[in-house]
MITIKOL-415753 format. One record per residue (C-alpha): residue in one letter; x, y, z; residue number from 1. Coordinates in nm, 2 decimals. Each point is the difference from the previous one (the first is absolute). Last residue first. Example, Ala and Ser with C-alpha at 12.3 -4.5 7.8 and 13.67 -1.06 7.14 Angstrom:
! residues 2
+------+--------+--------+--------+------+
! resn !      x !      y !      z ! resi !
+------+--------+--------+--------+------+
!    S !   1.37 !  -0.11 !   0.71 !    2 !
!    A !  -0.14 !  -0.34 !   0.07 !    1 !
+------+--------+--------+--------+------+
***
This chain:
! residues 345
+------+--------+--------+--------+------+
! resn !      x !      y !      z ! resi !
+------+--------+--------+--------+------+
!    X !  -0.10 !   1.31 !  -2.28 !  345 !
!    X !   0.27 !   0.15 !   0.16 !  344 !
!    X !   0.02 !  -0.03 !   0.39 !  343 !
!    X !   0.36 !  -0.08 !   0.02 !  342 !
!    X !   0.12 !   0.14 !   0.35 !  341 !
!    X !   0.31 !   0.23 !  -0.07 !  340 !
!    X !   0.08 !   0.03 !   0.37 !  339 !
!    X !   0.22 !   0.30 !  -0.04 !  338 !
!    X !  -0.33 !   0.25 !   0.02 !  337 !
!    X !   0.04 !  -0.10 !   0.42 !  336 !
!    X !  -0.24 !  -0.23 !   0.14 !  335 !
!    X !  -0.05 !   0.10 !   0.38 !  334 !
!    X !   0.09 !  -0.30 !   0.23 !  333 !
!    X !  -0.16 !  -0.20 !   0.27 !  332 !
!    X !  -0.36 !   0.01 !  -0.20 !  331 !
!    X !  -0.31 !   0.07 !   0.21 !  330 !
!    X !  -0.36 !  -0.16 !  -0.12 !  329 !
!    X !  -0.36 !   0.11 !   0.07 !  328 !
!    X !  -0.31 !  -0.13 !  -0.03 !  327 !
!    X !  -0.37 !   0.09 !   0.06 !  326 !
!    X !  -0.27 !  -0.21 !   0.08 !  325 !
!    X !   0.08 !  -0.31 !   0.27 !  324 !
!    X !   0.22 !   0.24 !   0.20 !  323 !
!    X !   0.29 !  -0.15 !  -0.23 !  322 !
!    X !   0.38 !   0.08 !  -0.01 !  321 !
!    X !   0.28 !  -0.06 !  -0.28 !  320 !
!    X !   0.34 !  -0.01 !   0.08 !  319 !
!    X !   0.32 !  -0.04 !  -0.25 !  318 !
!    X !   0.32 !  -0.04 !   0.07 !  317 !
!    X !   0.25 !   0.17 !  -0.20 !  316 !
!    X !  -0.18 !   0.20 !  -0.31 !  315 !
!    X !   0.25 !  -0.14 !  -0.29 !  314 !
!    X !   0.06 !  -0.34 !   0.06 !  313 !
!    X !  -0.29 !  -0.05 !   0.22 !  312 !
!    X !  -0.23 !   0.11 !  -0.32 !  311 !
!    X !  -0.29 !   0.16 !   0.00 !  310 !
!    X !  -0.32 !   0.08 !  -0.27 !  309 !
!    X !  -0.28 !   0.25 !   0.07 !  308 !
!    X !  -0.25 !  -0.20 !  -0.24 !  307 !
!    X !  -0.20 !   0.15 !  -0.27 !  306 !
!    X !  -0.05 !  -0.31 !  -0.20 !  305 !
!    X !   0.28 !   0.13 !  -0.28 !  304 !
!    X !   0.18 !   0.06 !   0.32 !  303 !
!    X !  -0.01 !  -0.37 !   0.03 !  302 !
!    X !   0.11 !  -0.15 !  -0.30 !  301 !
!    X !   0.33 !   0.27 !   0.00 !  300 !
!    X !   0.14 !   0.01 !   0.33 !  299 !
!    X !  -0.09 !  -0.37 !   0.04 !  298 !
!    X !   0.28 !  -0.07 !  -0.32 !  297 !
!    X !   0.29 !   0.01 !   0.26 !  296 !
!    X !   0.26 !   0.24 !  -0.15 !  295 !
!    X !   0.12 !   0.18 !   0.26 !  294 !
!    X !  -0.10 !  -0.25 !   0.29 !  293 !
!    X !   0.25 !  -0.20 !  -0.20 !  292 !
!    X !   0.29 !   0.22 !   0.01 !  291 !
!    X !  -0.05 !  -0.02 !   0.30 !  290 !
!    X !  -0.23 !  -0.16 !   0.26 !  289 !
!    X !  -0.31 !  -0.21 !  -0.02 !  288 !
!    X !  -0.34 !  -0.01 !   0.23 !  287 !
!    X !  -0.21 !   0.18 !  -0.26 !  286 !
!    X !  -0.33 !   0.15 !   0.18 !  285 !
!    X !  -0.31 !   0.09 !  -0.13 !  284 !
!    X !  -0.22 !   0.28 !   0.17 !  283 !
!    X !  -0.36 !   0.05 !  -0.16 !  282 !
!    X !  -0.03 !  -0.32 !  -0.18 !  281 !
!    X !  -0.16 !  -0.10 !  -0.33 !  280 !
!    X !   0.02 !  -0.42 !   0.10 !  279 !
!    X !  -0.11 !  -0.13 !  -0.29 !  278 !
!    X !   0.11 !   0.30 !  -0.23 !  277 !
!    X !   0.35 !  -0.06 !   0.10 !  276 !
!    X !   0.07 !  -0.35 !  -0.01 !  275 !
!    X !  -0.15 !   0.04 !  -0.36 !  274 !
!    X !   0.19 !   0.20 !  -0.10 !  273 !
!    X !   0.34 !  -0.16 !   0.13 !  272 !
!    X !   0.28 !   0.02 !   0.28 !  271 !
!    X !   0.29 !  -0.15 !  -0.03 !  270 !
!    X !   0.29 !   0.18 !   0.24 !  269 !
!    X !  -0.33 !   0.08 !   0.21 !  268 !
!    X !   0.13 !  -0.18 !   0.32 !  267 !
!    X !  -0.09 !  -0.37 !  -0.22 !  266 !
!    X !  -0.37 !   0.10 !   0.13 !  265 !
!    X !  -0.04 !   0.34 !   0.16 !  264 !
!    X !  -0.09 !   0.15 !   0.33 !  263 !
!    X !  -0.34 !   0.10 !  -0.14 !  262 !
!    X !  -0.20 !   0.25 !   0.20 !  261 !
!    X !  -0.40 !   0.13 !  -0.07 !  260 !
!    X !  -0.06 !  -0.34 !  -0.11 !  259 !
!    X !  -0.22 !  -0.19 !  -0.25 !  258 !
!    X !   0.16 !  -0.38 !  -0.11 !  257 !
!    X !  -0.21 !  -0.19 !   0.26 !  256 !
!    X !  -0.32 !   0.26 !  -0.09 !  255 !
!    X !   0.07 !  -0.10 !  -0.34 !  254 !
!    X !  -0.02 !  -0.41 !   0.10 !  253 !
!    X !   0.32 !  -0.20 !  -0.01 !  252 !
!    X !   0.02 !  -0.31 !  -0.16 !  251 !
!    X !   0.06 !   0.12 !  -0.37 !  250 !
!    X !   0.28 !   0.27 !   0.13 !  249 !
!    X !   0.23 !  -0.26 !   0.18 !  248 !
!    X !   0.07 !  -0.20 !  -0.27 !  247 !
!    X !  -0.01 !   0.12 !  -0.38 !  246 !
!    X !   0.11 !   0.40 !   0.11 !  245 !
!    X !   0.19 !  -0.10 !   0.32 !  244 !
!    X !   0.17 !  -0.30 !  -0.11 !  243 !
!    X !   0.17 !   0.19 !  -0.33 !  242 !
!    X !   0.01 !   0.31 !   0.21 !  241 !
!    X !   0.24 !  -0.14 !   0.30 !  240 !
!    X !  -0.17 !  -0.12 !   0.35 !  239 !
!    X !   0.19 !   0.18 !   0.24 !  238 !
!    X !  -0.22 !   0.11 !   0.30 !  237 !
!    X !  -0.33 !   0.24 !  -0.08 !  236 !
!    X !  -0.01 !   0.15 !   0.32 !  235 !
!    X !  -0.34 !   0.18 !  -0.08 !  234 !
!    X !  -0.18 !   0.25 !   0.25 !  233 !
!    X !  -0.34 !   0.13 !   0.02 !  232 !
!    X !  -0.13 !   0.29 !   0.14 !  231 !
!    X !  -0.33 !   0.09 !   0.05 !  230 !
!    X !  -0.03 !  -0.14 !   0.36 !  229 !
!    X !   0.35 !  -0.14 !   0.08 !  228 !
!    X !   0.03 !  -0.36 !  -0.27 !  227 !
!    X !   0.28 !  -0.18 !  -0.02 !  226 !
!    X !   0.09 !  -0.29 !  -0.37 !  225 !
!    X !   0.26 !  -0.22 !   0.01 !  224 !
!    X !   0.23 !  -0.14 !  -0.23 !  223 !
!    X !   0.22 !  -0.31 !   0.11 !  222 !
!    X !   0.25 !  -0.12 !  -0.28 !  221 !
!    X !  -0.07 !  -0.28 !  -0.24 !  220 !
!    X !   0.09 !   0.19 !  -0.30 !  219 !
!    X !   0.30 !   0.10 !   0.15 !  218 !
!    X !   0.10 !  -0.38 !   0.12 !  217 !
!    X !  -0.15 !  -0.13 !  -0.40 !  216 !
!    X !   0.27 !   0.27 !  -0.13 !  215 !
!    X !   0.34 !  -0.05 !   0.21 !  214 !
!    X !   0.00 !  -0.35 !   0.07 !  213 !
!    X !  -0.15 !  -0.08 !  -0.41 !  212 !
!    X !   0.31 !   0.17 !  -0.10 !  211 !
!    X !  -0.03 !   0.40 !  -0.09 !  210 !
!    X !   0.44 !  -0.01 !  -0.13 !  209 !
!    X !  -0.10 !  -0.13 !  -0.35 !  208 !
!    X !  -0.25 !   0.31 !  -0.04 !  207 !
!    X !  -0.35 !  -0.11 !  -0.10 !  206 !
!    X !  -0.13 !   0.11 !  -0.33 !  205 !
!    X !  -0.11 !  -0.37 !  -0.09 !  204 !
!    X !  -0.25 !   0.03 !   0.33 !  203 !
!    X !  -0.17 !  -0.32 !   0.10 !  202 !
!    X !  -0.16 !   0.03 !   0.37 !  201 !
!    X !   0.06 !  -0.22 !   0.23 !  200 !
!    X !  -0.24 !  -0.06 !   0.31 !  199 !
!    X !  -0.15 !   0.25 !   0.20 !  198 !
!    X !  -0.08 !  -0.17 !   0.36 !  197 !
!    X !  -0.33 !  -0.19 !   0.05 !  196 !
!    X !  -0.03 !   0.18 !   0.30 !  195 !
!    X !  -0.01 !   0.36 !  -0.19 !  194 !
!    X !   0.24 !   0.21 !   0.01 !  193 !
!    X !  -0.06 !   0.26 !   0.07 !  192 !
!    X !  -0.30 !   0.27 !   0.11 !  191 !
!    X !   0.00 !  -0.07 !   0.40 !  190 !
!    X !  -0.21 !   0.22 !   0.16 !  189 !
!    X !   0.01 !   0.29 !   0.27 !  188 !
!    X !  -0.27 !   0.20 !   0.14 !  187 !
!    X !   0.14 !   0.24 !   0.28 !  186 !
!    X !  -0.19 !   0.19 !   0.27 !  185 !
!    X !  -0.06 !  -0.28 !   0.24 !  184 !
!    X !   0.43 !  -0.05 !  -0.07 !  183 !
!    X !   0.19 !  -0.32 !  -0.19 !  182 !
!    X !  -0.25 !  -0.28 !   0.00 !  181 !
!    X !   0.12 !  -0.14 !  -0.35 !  180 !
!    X !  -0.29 !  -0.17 !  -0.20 !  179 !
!    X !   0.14 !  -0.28 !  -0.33 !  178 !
!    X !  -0.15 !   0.01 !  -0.26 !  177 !
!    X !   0.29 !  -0.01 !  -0.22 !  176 !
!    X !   0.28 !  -0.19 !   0.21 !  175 !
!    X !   0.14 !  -0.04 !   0.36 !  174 !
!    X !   0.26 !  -0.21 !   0.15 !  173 !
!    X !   0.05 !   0.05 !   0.31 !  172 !
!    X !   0.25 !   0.04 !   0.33 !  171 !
!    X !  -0.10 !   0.01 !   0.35 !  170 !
!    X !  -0.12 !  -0.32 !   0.11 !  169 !
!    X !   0.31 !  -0.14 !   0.11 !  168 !
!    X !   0.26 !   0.29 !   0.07 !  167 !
!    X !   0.32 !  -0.14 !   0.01 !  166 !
!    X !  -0.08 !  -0.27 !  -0.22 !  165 !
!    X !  -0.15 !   0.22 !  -0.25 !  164 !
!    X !   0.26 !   0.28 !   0.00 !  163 !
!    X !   0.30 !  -0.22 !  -0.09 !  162 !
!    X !  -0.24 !  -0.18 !  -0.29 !  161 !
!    X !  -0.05 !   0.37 !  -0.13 !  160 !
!    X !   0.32 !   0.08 !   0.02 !  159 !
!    X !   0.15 !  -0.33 !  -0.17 !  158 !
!    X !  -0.21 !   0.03 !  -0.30 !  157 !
!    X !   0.09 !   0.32 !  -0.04 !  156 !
!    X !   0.39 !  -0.02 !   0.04 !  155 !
!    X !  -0.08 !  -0.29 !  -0.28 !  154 !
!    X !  -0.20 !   0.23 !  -0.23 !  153 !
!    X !   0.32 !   0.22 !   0.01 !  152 !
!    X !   0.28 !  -0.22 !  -0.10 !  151 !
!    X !  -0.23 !  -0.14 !  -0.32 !  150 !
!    X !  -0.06 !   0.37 !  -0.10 !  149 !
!    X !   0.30 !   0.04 !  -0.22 !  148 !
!    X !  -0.18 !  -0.31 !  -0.21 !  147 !
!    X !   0.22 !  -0.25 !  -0.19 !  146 !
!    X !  -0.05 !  -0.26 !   0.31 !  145 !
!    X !  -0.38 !   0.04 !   0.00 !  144 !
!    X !  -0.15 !  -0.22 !   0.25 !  143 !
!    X !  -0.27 !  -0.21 !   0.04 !  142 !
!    X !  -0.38 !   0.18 !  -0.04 !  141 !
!    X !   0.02 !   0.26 !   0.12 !  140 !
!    X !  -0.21 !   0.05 !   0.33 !  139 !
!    X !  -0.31 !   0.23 !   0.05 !  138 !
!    X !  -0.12 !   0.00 !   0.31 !  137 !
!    X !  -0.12 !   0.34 !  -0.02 !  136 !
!    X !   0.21 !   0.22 !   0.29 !  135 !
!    X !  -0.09 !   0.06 !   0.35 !  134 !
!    X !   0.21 !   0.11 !   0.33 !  133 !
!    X !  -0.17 !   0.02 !   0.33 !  132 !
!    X !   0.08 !   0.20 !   0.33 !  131 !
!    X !   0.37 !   0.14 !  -0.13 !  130 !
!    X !   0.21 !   0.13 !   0.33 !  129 !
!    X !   0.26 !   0.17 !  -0.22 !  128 !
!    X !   0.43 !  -0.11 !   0.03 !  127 !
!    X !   0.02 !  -0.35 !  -0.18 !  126 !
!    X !  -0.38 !   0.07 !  -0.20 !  125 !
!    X !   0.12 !   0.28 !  -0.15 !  124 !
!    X !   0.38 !  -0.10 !  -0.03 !  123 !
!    X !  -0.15 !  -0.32 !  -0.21 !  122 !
!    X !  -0.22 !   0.22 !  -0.20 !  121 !
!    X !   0.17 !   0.28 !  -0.13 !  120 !
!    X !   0.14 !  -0.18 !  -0.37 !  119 !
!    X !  -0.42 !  -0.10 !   0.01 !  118 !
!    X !  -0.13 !   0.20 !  -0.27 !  117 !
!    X !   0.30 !   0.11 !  -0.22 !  116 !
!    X !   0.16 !  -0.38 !   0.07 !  115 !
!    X !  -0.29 !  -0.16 !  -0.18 !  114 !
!    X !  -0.20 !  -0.29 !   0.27 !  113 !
!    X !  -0.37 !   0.17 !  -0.06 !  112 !
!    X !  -0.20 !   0.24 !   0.12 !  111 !
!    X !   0.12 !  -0.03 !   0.38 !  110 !
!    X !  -0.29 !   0.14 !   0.19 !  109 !
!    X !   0.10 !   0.14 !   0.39 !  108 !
!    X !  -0.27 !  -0.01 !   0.26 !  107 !
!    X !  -0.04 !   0.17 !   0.33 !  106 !
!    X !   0.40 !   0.14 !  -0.01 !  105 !
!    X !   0.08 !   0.15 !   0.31 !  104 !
!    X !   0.18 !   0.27 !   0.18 !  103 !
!    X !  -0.13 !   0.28 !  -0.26 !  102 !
!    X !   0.13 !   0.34 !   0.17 !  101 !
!    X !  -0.04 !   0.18 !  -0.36 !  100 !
!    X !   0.39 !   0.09 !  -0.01 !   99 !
!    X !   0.12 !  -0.36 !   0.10 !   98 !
!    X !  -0.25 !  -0.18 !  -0.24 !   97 !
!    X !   0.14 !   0.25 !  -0.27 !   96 !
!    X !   0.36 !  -0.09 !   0.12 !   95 !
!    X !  -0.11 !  -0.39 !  -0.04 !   94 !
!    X !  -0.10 !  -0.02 !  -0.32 !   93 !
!    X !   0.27 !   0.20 !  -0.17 !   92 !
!    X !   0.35 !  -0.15 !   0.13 !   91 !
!    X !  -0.05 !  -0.29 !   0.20 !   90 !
!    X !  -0.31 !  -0.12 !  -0.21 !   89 !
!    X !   0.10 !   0.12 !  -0.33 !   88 !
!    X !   0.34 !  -0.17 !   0.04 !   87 !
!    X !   0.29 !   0.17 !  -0.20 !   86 !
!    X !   0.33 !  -0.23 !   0.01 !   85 !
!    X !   0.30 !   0.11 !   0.25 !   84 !
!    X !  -0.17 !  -0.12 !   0.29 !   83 !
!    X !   0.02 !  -0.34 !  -0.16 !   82 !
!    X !  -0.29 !  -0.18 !   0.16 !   81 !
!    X !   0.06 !  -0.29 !   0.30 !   80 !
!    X !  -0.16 !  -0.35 !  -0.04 !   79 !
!    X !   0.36 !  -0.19 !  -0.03 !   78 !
!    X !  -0.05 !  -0.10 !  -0.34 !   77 !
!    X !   0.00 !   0.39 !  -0.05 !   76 !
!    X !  -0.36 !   0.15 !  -0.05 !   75 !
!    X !  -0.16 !   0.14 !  -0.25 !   74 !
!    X !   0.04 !   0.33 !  -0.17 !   73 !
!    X !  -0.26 !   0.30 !  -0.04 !   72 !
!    X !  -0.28 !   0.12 !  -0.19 !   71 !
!    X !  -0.36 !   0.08 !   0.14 !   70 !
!    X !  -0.17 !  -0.15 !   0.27 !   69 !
!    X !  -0.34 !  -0.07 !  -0.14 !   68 !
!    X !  -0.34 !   0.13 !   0.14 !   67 !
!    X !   0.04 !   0.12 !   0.35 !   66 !
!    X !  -0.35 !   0.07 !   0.25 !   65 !
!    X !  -0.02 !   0.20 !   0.29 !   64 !
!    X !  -0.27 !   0.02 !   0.25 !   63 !
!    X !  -0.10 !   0.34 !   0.11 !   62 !
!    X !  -0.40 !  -0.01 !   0.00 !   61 !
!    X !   0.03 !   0.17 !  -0.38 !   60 !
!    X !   0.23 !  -0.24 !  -0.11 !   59 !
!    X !   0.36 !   0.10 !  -0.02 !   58 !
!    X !   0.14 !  -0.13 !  -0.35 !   57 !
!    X !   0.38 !  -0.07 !  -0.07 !   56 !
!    X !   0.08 !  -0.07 !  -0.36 !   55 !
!    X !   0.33 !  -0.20 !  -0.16 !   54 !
!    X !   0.03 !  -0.03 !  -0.34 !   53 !
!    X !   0.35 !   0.00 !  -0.25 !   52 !
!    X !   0.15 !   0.09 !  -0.31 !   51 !
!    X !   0.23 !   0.01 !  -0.21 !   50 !
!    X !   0.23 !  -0.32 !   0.09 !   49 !
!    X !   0.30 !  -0.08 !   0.19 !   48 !
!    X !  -0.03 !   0.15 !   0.25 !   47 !
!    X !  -0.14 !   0.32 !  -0.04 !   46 !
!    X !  -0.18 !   0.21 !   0.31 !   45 !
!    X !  -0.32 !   0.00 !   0.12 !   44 !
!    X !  -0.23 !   0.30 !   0.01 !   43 !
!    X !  -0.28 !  -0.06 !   0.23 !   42 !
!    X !  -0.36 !  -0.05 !  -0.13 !   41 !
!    X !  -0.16 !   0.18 !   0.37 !   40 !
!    X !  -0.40 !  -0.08 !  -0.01 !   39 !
!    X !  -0.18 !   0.20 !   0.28 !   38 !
!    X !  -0.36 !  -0.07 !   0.10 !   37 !
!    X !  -0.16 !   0.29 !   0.18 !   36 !
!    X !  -0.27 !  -0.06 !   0.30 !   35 !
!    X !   0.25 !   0.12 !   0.28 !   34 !
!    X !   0.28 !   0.24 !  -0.11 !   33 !
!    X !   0.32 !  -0.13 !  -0.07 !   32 !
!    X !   0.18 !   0.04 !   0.26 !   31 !
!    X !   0.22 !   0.39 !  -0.01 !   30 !
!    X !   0.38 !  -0.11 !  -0.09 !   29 !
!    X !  -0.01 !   0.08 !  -0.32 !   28 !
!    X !  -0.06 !   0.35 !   0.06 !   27 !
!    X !  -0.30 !   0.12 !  -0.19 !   26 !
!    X !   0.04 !   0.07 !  -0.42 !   25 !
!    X !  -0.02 !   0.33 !  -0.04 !   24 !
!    X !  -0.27 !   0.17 !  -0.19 !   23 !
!    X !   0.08 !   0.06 !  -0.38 !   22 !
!    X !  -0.33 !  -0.21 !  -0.10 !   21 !
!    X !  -0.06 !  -0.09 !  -0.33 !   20 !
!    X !  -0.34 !  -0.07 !  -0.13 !   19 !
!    X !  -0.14 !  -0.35 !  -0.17 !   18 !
!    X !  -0.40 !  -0.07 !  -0.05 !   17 !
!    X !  -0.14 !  -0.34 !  -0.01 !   16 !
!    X !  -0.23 !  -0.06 !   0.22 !   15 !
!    X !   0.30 !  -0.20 !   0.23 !   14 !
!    X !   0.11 !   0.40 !   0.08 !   13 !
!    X !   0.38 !   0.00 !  -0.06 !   12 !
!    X !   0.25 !   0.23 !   0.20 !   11 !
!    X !   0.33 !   0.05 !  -0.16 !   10 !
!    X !   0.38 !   0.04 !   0.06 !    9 !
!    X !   0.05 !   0.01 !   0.39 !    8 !
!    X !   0.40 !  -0.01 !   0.03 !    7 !
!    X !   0.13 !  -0.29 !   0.22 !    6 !
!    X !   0.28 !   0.16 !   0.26 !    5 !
!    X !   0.34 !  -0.18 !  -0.04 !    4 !
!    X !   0.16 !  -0.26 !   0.24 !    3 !
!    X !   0.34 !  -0.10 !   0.01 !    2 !
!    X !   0.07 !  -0.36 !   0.05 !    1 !
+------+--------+--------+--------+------+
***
């Protein structure tokens, strides 16, 4: 995979105050320096879909933490992977790891059993030394034979019960409240769901194609919550805005919903107001590709909050570093006045 040089697009003071900054970005093969937290939301590719998460995060005392796997196909009957489909672990995940010397995986969070969040998954945990794998327990309910997602939910139901007996006492299930000892440095809460598990929401507006597999899994998802000194961090998984806005938001506090980055819900396709104003981040990211990380609605909502908005579909991978007061984030590719991002009000 070829590599190309990050360009340094802004420097962001957690008081609030935004500047650019033409200095080059360092070589990417410098460590990250000690005391900053990086956060890497890696640009996967389509399969089958519009979108897709997978973020790498290097704590401030070097351990490294994944949260999803990105898109990707399954495995043959046989257990082997099409090396002619995309797989966000062999193909995106990995390189990066490769590039930033990471040998090890301390803790990988699967979000929930979607193909965009786990399609990288079984080559990650086949061909990376992965110390403990979590996700939040939550199991549908039977299965959903109409539902593109049934295939899916099985291959993650079968990793996770792979990984478990090989490595007893290493995978969990974790839910709001739950404390994550990631880094001496590092503060990091679970947000959603809660352990009572969102159950199913009426929605006469509902698209025949969101089955009860693919909307009660998203609104189930793991959403967490990282605090580095004065910054704070929300992965906000993939709970959709009908769920979000008469679910999640009543049982989370303001200070839950504050944060000075938002990786956001649904990728951003969906984003809302409301969504926006809660969380009024600094840097919010879009983890979607073309054409729509074009027309994603977060481009809008959130600039109307004064956010720096980015999405992997346009701006590559995206990094954003922490020294606990300022942040700054790197983009792999220079937008270009072709990209036509829809930011009308």
């Amino acid at each position: 995979m070829k590599r190309r040089n990050f360009i340094k697009t802004a420097v962001i003071s957690s008081l609030g105050s935004f500047a650019l900054n033409s200095a080059e970005a360092k070589d990417q093969n410098d460590p990250v320096r000690a005391g900053t937290f990086k956060m890497a939301v890696l640009n996967c590719q389509n399969v089958n879909g519009g979108a897709g998460l997978a973020i790498v995060m290097q704590t401030p005392h070097g351990k490294t933490w994944l949260f999803d796997t990105g898109t990707g196909g399954f495995s043959t009957p046989k257990g082997t992977l099409d090396p002619q489909v995309y797989n966000c672990g062999r193909d995106t995940i990995f390189p990066y790891l490769k590039k930033e010397g990471i040998k090890e995986i301390e803790g990988l969070l699967v979000s929930h059993g979607h193909g965009d969040h786990m399609g990288g998954l079984e080559w990650i945990l086949k061909n990376v030394p992965v110390r403990n794998l979590y996700d939040s327990g939550y199991r549908f309910p039977g299965v959903d034979p109409a539902a593109h997602t049934q295939n899916e939910v099985s291959v993650h139901l079968r990793l996770l019960k792979e990984y478990a007996e090989r490595h007893p006492g290493h995978y969990f299930e974790i839910t709001k409240g739950a404390k994550l000892d990631w880094d001496p440095d590092l503060k990091v809460a679970v947000l959603s769901p809660p352990k009572e598990f969102f159950k199913e929401l009426p929605n006469p507006n509902r698209m025949k194609r969101d089955t009860p597999i693919h909307h009660l899994l998203n609104a189930n998802s793991l959403a967490i919550q990282i605090k580095h000194g004065k910054n704070t961090f929300l992965i906000a998984g993939d709970i959709q805005e009908d769920y979000l806005r008469k679910r999640l938001w009543p049982i989370l506090t303001d200070e839950e919903k504050k944060c000075d980055v938002c990786i956001l819900p649904s990728h951003g396709i969906h984003s809302i107001k409301e969504e926006a104003e809660a969380t009024r981040p600094k840097i919010a990211v879009a983890s979607v590709w073309n054409p729509w990380a074009k027309s994603a609605l977060a481009w809008r909502v959130y600039k109307e909050v004064g956010a720096e908005v980015y999405a992997t579909g346009i701006d590559g991978n995206i990094e954003i570093l922490s020294d606990g007061e300022h942040l700054s984030v790197k983009t792999e590719k220079v937008r270009s006045k072709n990209d036509n991002i829809n930011s009308k009000k």
